[in-house]
N, CA, C and O atoms as a Maestro MAE file, in Angstrom:
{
 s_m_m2io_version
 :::
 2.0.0
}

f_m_ct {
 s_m_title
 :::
 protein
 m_atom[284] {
  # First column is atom index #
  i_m_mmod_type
  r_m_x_coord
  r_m_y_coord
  r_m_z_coord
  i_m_residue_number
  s_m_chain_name
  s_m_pdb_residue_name
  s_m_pdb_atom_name
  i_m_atomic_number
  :::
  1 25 -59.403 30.668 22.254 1 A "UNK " " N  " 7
  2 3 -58.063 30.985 22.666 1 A "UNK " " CA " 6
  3 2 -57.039 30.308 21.764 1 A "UNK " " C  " 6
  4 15 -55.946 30.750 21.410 1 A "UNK " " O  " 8
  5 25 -57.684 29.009 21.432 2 A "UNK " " N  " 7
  6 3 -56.324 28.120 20.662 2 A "UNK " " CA " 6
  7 2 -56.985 28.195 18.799 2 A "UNK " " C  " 6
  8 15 -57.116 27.237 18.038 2 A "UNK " " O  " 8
  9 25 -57.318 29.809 18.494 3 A "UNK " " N  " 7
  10 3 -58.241 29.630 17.205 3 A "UNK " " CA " 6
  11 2 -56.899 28.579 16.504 3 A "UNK " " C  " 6
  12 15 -55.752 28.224 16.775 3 A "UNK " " O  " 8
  13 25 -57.815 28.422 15.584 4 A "UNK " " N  " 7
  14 3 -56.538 27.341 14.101 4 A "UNK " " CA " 6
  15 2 -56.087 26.097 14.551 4 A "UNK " " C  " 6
  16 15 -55.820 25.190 13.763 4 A "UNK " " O  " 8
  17 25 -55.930 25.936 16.386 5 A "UNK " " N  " 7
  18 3 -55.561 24.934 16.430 5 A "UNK " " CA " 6
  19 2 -56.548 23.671 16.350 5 A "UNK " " C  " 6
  20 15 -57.714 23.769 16.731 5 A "UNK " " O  " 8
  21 25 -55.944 22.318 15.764 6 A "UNK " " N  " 7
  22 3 -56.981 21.431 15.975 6 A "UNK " " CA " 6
  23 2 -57.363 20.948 17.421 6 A "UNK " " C  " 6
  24 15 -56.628 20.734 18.386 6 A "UNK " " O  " 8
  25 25 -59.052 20.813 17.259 7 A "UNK " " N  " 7
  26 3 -59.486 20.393 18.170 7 A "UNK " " CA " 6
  27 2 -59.016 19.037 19.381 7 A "UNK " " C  " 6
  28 15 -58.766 18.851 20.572 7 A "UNK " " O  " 8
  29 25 -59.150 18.163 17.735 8 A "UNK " " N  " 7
  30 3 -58.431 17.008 18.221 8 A "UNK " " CA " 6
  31 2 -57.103 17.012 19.413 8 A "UNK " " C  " 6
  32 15 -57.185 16.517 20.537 8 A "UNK " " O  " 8
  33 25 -55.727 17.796 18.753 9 A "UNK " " N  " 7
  34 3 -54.515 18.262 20.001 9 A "UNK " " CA " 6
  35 2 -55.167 18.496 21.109 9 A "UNK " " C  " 6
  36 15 -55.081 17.681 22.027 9 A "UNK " " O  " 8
  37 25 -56.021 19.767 21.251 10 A "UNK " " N  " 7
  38 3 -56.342 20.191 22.206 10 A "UNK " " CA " 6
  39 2 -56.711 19.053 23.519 10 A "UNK " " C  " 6
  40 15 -56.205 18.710 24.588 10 A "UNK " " O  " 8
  41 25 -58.228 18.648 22.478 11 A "UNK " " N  " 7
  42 3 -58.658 16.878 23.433 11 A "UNK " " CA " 6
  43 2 -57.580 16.186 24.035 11 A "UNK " " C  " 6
  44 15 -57.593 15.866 25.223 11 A "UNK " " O  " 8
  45 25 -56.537 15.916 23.170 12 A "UNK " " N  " 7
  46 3 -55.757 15.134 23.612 12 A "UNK " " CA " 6
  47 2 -54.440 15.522 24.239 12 A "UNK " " C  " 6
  48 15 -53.699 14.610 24.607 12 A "UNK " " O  " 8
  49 25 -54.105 16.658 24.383 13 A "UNK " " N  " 7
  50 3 -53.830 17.110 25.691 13 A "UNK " " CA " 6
  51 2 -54.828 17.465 26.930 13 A "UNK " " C  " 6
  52 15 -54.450 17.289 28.088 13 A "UNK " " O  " 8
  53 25 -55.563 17.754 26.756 14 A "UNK " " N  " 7
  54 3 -56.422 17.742 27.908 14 A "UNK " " CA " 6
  55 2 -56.749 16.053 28.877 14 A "UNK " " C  " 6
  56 15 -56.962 16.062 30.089 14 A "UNK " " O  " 8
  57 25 -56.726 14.982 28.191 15 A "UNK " " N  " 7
  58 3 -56.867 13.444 28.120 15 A "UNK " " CA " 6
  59 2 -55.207 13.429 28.929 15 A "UNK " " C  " 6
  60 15 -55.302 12.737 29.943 15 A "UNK " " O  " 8
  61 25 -54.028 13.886 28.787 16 A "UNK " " N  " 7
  62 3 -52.755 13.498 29.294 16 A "UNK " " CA " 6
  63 2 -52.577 14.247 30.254 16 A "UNK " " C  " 6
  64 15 -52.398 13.767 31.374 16 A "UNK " " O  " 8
  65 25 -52.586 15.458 30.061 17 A "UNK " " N  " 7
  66 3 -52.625 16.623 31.060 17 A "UNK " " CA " 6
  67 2 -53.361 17.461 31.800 17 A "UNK " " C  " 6
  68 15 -53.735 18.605 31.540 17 A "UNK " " O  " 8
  69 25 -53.670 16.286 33.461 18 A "UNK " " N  " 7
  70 3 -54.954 17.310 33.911 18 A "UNK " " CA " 6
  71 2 -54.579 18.740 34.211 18 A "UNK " " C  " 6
  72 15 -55.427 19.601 33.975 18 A "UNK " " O  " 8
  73 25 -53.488 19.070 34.670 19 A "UNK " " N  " 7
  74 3 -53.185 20.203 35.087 19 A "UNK " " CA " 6
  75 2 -53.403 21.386 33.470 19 A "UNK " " C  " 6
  76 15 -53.673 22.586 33.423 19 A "UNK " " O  " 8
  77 25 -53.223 20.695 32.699 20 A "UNK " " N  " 7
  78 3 -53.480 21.733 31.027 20 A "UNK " " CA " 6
  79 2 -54.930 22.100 30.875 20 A "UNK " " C  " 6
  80 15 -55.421 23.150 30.463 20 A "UNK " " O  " 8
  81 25 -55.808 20.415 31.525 21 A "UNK " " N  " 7
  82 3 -57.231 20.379 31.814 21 A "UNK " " CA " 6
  83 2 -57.828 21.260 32.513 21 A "UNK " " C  " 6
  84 15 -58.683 21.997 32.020 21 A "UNK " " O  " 8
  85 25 -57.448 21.315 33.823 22 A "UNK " " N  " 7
  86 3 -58.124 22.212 34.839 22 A "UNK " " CA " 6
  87 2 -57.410 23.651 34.407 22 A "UNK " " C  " 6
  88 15 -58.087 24.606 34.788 22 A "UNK " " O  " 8
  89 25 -56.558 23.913 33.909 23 A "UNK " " N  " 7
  90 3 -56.337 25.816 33.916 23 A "UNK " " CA " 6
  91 2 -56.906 26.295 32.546 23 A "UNK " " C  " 6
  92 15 -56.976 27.478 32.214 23 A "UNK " " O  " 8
  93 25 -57.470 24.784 31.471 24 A "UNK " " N  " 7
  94 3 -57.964 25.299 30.389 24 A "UNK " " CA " 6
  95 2 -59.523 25.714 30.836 24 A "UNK " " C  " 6
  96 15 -60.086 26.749 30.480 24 A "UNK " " O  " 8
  97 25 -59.955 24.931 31.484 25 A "UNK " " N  " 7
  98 3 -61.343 25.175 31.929 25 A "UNK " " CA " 6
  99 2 -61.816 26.159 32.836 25 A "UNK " " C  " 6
  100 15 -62.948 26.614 33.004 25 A "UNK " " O  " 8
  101 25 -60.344 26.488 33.586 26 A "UNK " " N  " 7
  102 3 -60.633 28.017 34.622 26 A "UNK " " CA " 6
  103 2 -60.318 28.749 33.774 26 A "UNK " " C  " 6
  104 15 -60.259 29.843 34.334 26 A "UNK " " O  " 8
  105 25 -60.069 28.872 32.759 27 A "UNK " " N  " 7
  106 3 -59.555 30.103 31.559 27 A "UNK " " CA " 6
  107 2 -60.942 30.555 30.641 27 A "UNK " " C  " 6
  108 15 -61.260 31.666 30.216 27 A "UNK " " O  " 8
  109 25 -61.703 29.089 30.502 28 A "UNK " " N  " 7
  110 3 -63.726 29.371 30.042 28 A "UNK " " CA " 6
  111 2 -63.818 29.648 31.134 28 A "UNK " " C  " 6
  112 15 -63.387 30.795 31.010 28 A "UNK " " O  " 8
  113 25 -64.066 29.547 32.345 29 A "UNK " " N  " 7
  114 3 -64.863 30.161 32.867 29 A "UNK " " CA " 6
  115 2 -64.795 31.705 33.327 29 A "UNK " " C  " 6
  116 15 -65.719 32.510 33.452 29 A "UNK " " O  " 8
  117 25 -63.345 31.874 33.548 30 A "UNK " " N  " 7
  118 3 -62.900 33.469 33.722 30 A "UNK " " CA " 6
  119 2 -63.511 34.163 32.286 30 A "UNK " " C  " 6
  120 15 -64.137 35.221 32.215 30 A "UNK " " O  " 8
  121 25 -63.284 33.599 31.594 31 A "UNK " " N  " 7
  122 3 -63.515 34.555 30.309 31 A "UNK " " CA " 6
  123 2 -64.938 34.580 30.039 31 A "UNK " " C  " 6
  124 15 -65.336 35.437 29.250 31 A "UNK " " O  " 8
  125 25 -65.929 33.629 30.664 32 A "UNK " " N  " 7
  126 3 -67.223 33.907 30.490 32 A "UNK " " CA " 6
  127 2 -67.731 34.990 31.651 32 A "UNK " " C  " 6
  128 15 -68.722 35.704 31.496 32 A "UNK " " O  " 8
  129 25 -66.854 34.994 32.885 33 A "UNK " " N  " 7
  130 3 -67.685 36.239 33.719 33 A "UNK " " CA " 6
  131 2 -66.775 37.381 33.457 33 A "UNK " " C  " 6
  132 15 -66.880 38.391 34.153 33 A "UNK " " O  " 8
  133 25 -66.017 37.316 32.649 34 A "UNK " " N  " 7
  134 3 -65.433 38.473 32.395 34 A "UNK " " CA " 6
  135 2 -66.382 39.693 31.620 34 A "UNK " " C  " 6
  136 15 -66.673 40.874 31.811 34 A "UNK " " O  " 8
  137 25 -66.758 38.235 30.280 35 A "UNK " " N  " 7
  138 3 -67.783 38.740 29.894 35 A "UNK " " CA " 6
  139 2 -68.804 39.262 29.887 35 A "UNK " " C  " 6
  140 15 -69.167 40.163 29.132 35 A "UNK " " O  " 8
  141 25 -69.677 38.506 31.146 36 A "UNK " " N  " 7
  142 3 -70.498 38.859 31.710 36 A "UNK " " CA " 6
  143 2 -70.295 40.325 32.412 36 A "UNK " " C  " 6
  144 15 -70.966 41.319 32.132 36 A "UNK " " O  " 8
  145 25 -69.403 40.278 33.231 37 A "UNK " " N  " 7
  146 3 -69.081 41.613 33.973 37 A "UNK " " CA " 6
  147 2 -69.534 42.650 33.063 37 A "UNK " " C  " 6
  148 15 -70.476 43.400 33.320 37 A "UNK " " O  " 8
  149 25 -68.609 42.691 31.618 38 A "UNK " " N  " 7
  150 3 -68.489 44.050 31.204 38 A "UNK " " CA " 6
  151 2 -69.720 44.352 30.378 38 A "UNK " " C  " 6
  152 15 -69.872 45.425 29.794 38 A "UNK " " O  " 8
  153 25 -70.910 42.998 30.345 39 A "UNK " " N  " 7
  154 3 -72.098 43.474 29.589 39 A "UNK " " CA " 6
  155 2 -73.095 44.146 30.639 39 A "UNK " " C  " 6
  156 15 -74.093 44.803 30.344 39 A "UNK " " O  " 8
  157 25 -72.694 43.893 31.747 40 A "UNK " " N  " 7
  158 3 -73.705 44.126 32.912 40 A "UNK " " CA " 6
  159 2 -74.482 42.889 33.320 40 A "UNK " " C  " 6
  160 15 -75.577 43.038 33.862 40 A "UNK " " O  " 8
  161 25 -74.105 41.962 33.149 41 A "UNK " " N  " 7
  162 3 -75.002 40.772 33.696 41 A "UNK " " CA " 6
  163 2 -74.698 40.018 35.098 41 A "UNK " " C  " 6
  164 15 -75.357 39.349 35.894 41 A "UNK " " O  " 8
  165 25 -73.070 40.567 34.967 42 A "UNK " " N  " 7
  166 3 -72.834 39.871 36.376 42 A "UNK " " CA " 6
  167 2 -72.169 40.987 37.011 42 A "UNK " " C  " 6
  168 15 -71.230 41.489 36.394 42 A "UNK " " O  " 8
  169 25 -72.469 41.430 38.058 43 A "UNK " " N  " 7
  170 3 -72.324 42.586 39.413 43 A "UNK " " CA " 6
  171 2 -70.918 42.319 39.780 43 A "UNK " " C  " 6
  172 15 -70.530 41.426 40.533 43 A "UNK " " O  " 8
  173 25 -70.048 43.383 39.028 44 A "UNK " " N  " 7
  174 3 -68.871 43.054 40.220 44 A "UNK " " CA " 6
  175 2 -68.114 44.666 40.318 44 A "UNK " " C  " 6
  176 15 -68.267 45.595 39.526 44 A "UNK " " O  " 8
  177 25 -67.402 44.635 41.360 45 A "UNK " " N  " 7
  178 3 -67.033 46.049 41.163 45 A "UNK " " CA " 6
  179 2 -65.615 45.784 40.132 45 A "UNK " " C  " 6
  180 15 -65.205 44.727 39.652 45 A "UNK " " O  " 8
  181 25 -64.915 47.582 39.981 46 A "UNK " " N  " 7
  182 3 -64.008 46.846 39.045 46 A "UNK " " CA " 6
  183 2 -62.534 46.160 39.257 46 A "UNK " " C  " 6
  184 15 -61.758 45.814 38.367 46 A "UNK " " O  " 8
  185 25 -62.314 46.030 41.024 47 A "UNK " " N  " 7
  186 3 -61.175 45.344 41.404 47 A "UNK " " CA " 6
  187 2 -61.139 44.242 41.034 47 A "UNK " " C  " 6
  188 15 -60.099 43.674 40.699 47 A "UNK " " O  " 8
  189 25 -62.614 43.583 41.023 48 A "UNK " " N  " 7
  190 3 -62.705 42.010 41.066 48 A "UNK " " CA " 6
  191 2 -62.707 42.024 39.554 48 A "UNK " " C  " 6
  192 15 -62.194 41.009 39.083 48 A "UNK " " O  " 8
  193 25 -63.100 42.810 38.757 49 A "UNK " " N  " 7
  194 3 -62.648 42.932 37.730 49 A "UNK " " CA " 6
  195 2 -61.250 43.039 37.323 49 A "UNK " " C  " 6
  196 15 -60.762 41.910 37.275 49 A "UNK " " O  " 8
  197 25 -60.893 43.427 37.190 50 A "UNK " " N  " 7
  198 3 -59.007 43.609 36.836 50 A "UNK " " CA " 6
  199 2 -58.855 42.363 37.389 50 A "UNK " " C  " 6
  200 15 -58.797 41.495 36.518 50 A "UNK " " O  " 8
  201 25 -58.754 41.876 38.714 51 A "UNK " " N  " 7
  202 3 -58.270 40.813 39.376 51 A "UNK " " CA " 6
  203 2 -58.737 39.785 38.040 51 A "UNK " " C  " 6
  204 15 -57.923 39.322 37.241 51 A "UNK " " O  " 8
  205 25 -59.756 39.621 38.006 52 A "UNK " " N  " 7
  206 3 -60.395 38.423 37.281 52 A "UNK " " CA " 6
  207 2 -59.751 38.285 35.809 52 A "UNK " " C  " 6
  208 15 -59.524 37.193 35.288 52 A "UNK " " O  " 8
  209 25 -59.432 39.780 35.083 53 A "UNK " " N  " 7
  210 3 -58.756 39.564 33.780 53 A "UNK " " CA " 6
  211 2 -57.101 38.888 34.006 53 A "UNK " " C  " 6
  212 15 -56.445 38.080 33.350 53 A "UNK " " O  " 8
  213 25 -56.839 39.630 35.213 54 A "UNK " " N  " 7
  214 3 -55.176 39.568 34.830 54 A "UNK " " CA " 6
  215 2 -55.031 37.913 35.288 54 A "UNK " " C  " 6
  216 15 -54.100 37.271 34.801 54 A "UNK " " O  " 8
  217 25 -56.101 37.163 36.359 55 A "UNK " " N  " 7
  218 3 -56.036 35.944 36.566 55 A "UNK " " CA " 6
  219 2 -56.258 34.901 34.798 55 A "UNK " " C  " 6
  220 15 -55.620 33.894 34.489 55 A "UNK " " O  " 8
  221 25 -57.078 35.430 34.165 56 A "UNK " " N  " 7
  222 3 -57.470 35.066 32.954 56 A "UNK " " CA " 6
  223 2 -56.378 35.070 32.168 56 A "UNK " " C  " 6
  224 15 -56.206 34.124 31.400 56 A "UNK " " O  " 8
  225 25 -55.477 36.110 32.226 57 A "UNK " " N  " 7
  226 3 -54.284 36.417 31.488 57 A "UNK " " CA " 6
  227 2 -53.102 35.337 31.694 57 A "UNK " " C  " 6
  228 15 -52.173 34.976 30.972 57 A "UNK " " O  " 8
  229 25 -53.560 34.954 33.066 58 A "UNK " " N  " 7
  230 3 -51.995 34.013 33.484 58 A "UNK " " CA " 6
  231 2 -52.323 33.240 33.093 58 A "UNK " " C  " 6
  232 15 -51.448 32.710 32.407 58 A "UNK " " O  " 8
  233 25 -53.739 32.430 33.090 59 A "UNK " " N  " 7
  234 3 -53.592 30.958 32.651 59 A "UNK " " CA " 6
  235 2 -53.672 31.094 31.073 59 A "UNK " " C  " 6
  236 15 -53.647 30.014 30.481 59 A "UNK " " O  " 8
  237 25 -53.769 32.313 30.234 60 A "UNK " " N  " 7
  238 3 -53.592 32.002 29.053 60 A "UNK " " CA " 6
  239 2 -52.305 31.903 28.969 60 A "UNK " " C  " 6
  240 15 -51.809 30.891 28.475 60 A "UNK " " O  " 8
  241 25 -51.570 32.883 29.412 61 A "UNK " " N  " 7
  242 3 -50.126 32.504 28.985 61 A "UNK " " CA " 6
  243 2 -49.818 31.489 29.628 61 A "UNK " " C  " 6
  244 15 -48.653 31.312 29.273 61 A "UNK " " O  " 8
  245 25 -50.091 30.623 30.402 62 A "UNK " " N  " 7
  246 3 -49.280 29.319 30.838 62 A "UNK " " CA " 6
  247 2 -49.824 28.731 30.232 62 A "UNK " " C  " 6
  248 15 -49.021 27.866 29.884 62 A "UNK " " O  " 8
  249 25 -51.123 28.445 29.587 63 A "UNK " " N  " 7
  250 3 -51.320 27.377 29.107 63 A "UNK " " CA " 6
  251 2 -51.063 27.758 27.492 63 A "UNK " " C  " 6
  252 15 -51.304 26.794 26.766 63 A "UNK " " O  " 8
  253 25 -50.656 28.876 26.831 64 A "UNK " " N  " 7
  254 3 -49.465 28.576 25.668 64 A "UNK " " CA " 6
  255 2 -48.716 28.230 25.796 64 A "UNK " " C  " 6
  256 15 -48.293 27.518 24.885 64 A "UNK " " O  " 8
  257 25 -47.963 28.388 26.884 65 A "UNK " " N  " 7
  258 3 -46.373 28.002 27.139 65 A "UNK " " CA " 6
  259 2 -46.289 26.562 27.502 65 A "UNK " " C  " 6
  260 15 -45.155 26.113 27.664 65 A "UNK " " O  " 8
  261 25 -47.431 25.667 27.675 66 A "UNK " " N  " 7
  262 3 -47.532 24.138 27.732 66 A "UNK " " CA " 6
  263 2 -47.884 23.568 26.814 66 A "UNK " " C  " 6
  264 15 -47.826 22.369 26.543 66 A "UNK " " O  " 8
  265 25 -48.430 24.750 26.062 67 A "UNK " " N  " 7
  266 3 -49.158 23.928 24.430 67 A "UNK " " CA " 6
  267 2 -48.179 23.809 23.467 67 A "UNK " " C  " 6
  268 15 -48.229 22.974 22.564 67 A "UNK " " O  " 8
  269 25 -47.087 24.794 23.655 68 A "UNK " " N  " 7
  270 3 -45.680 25.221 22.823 68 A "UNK " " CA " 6
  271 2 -44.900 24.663 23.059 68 A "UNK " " C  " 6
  272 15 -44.118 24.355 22.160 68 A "UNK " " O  " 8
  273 25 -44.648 24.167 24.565 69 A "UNK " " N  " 7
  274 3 -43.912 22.696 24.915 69 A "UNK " " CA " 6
  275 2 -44.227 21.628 24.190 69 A "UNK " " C  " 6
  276 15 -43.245 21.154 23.620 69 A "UNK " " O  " 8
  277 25 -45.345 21.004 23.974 70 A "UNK " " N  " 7
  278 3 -45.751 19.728 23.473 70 A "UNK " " CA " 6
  279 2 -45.276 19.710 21.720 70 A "UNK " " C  " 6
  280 15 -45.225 18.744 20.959 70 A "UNK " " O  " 8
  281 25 -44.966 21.180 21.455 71 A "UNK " " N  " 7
  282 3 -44.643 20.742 20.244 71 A "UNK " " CA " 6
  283 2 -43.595 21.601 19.679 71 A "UNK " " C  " 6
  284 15 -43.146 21.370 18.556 71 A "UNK " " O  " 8
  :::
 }
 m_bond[283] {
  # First column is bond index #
  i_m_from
  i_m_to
  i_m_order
  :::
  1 1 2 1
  2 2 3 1
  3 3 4 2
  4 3 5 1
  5 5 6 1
  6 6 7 1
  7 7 8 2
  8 7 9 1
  9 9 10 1
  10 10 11 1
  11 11 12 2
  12 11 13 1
  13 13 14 1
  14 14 15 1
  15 15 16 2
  16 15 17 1
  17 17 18 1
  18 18 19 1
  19 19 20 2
  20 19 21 1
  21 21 22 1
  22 22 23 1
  23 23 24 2
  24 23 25 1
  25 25 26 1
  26 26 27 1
  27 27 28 2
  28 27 29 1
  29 29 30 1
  30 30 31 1
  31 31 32 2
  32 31 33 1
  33 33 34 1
  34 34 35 1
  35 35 36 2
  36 35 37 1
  37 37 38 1
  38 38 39 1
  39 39 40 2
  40 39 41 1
  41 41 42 1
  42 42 43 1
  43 43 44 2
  44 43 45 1
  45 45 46 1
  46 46 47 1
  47 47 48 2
  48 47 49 1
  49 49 50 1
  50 50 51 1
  51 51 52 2
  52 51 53 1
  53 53 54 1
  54 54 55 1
  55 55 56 2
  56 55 57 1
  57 57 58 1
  58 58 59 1
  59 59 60 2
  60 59 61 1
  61 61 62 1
  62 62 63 1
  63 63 64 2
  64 63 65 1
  65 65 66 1
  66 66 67 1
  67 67 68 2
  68 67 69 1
  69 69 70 1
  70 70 71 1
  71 71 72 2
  72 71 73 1
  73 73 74 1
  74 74 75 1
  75 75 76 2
  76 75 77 1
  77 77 78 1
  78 78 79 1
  79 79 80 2
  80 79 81 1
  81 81 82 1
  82 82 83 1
  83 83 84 2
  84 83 85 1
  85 85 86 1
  86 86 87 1
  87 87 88 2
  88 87 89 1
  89 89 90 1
  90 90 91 1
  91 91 92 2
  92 91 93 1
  93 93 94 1
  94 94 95 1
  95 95 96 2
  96 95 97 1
  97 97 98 1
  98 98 99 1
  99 99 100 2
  100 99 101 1
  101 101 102 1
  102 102 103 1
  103 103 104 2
  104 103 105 1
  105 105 106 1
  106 106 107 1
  107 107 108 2
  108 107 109 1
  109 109 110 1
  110 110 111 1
  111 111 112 2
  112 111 113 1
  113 113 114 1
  114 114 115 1
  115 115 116 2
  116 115 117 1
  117 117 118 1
  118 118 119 1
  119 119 120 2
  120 119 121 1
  121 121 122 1
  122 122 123 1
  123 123 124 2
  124 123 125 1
  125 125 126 1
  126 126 127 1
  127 127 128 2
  128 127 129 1
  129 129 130 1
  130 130 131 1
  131 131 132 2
  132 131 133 1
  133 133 134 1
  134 134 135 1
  135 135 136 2
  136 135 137 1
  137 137 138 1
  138 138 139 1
  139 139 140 2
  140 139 141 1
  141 141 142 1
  142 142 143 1
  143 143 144 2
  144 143 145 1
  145 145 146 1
  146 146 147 1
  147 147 148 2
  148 147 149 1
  149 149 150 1
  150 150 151 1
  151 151 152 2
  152 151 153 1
  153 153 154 1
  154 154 155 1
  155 155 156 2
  156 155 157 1
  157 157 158 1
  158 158 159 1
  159 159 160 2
  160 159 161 1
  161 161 162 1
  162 162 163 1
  163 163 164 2
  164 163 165 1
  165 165 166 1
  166 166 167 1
  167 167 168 2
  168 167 169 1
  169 169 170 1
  170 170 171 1
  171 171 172 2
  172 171 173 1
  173 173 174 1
  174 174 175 1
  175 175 176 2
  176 175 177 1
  177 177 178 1
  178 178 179 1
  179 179 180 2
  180 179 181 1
  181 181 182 1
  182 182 183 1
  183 183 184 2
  184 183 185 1
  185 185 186 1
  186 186 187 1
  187 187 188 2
  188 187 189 1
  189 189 190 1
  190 190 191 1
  191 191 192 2
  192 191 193 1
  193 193 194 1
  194 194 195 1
  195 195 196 2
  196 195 197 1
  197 197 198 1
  198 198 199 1
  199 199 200 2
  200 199 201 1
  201 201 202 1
  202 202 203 1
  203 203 204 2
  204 203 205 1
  205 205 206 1
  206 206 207 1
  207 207 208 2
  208 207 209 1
  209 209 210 1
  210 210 211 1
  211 211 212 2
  212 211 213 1
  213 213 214 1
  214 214 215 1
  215 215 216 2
  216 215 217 1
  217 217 218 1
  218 218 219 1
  219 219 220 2
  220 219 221 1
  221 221 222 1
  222 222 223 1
  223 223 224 2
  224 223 225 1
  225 225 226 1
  226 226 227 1
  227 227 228 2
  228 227 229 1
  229 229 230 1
  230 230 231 1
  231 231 232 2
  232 231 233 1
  233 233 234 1
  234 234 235 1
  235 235 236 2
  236 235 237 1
  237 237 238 1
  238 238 239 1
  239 239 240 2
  240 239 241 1
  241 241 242 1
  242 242 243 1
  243 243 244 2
  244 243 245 1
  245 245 246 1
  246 246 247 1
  247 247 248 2
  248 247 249 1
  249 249 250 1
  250 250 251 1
  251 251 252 2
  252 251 253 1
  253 253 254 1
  254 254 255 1
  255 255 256 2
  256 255 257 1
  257 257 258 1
  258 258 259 1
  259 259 260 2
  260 259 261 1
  261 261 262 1
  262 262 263 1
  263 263 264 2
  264 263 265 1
  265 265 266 1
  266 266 267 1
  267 267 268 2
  268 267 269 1
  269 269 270 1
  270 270 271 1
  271 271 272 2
  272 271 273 1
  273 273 274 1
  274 274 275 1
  275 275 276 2
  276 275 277 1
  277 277 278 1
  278 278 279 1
  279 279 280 2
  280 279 281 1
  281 281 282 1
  282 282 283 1
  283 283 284 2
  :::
 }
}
């Protein structure tokens, strides 16, 4: 999500900011059953689908809009 950016920033916002912490880590995990969903590995119909992207969608954009704050 944060390609180019350094790792290091990232760490170290995550280390200051749990709240950057916890919506970065619900943002892997949405995006891994997202994944899953659309290969067929994980069963969902496609409400919980949509639901699950557009939830994926918010915490990406909030958590640019906190990463763009810091700098």
């Amino acid at each position: 999500m944060f390609e180019g950016q350094p790792q290091a920033e990232l760490d170290a916002l995550m280390k200051t900011n749990p709240e950057f912490k916890s919506l970065y880590q619900r943002h892997k995990e949405l995006d891994k059953k997202v994944l899953d969903a659309e290969l067929g590995v994980l069963a969902v119909d496609d409400l919980t689908l949509s639901k699950m992207k557009r939830e994926k969608l918010a915490a990406k954009d909030r958590l640019v809009t906190m990463y763009d704050g810091r700098h």
